[in-house]
N, C-alpha and C positions, 0 to 999 in steps of 0.2 A: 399615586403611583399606578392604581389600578386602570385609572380614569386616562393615563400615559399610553398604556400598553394597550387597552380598547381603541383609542383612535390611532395607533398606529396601524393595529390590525384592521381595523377599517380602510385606513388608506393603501393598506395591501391587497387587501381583497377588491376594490377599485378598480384600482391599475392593474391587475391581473384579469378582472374582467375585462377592462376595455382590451387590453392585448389581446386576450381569446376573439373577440369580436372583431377586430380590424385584422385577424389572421384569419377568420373564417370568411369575412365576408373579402378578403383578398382570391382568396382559394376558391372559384367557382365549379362547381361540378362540370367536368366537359362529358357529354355522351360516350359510352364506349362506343365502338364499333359493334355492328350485329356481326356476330360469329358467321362463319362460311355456313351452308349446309354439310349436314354429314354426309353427303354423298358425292359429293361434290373429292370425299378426301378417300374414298375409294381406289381401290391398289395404291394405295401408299403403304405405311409404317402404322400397328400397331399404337405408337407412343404419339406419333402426328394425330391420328383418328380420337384417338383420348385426351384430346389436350382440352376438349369441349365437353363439357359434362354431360350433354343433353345428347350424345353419343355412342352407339355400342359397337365394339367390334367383333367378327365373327373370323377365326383362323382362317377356318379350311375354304371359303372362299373368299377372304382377303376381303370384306364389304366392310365399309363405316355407316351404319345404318340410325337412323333416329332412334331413341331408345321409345320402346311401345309404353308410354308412362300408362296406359289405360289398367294395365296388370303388374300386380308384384314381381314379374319374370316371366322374360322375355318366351315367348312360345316357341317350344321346337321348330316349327314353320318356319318364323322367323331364323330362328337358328339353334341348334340345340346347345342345351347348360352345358355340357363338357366342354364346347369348344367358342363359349359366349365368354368376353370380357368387357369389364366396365369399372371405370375408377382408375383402374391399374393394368399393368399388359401381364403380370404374373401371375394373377389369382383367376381364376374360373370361377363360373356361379356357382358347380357344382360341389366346390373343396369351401368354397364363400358359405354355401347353405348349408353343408355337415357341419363347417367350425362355427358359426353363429347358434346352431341348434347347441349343439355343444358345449359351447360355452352357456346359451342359458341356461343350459339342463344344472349347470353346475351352479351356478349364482342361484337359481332357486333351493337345489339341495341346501346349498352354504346358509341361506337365508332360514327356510325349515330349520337345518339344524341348530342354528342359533336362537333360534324362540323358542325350540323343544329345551336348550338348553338352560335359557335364560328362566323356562317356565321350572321346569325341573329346580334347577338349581332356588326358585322362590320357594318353593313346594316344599322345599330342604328344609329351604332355613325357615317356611313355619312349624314345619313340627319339629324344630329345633327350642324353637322358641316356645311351641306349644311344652313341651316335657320342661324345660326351664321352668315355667311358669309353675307346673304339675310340680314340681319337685320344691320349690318356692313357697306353696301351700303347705304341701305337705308337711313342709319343715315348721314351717309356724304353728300347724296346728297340733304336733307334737310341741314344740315351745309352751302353745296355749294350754294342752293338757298336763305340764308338768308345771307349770305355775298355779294351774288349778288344785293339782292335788295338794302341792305347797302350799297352799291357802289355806286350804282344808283341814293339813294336821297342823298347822298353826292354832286355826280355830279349836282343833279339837286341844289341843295345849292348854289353851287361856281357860276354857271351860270345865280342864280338869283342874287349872289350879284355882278357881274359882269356886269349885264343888259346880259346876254347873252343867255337870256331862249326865248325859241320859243313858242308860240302859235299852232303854225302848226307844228307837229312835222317834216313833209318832205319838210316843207320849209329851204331856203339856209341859210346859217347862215349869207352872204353880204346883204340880203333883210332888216336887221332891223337897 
């Protein structure tokens, strides 16, 4: 039965390859087109200038400019963050750069404070565990001592009904 169900899976997995293969190799990659230049889309729209990634737009004078990839953000010169968009026509670099700072400031705290917590909360549970332990001993070795002294007046029982008890405890036991 098992030796049924292996060569069926086999013959699935076959025909499923060859199908992936004569679909890819149907499917040729065709070149895109090279995007316009950004300048080119100048005094237009906002959402037309950013439809091209490699794009920035500046409001106040309406330019679709190349984005200056040389620097994290775009230079006043070029155009200043209040009024610089990219990605999106609704976000500015400037509300872009507060909410990302922002947000990491937070994801790091959140992060801190769960290792302070996690570390804590270890810390807890060993001297939780330490005093268990402590009190564990403890208990035993009171056990130990009151079996010990129970041995003891046992022994001294048998040796008193034996005559075999001392007076002097470091005298010989031949002296009596």
């Amino acid at each position: 039965m098992s030796g049924v169900c292996r060569s069926s899976a086999f013959r699935f997995v076959l025909v499923f390859y060859g199908i992936i293969i004569t679909t890819t190799d149907a499917q040729t990659p065709t070149p895109s087109p090279a995007p316009a230049p950004c300048a080119l889309r100048s005094n237009t729209s906002c959402a037309e200038c950013l439809q091209n990634v490699t794009c920035l737009w500046c409001t106040p004078t309406k330019q679709c400019l190349d984005y200056p990839v040389r620097n994290i953000l775009p230079p006043s010169s070029v155009c200043p963050l209040n009024d610089a968009r990219w990605g999106v026509c609704w976000v500015n670099f400037q509300i872009l750069i507060i909410t990302m700072s922002v947000l990491a400031g937070i994801i790091i705290i959140a992060i801190l404070v769960c290792c302070l917590c996690c570390c804590k909360c270890e810390r807890v549970g060993t001297k939780r565990e330490d005093a268990k332990v402590e009190r564990q001993t403890r208990a035993r070795k009171s056990r130990q001592k009151a079996k010990r002294t129970e041995m003891q007046l046992r022994h001294d029982e048998i040796r008193q009904k034996y005559g075999l008890a001392k007076d002097n405890p470091y005298a010989r036991m031949n002296d009596h």
